[in-house]
C-alpha angles and dihedrals in degrees: 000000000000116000113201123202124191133196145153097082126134151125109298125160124270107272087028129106143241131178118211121201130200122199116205117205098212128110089215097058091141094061090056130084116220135218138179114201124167135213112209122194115304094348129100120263112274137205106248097161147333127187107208127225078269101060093253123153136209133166145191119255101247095069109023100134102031102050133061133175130202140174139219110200084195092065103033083232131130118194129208106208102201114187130173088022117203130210082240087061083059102120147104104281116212127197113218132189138189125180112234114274098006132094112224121102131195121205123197122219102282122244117225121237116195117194104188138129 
């Protein structure tokens, strides 16, 4: 069973950046896909990335151009670059894996981010 851990949220101005990390506690990181999606406040959880066990990127529209995410297979880590941050991006971001082929998914705790003056 993975375990995910995320870290690296906060409050930051609007404009300004954050990265968020998320640790997987599996020896077999390689083999997941990864996803971050956020929940902001009284609205449903949404996609915003994934990297596949490829390598492979995608994004949501809404932040194509300002976030990217990354992994490092060493670390079992994968990383969210968010640059040029907007209130709208104000939400709890939640890491998410799946193992390739199969269904199941595991999500980690989730990690706030708060864009505000």
């Amino acid at each position: 069973q993975v375990q995910l851990e995320e870290s690296g949220g906060g409050w930051v101005q609007p404009g300004g950046s954050l990265r968020l990390s998320c640790v997987a506690s599996v020896s077999t990181f390689s083999l997941y896909h990864m996803r971050w999606y956020r929940q902001a406040p009284g609205k449903p959880r949404e996609f915003v990335s994934v990297v596949t066990d490829d390598g492979s990127t995608d994004y949501a529209d809404s932040v194509k151009g300002r976030f990217t995410m990354s992994r490092d297979n060493a670390k079992n880590t994968v990383y969210l670059q968010m640059n040029s941050l907007k209130p709208e991006d104000t939400a709890v971001y939640y890491c998410n894996a799946q193992q390739i082929l199969l269904i199941k998914e595991t999500w980690g705790q989730g990690i706030p981010v708060t864009v505000s003056s």
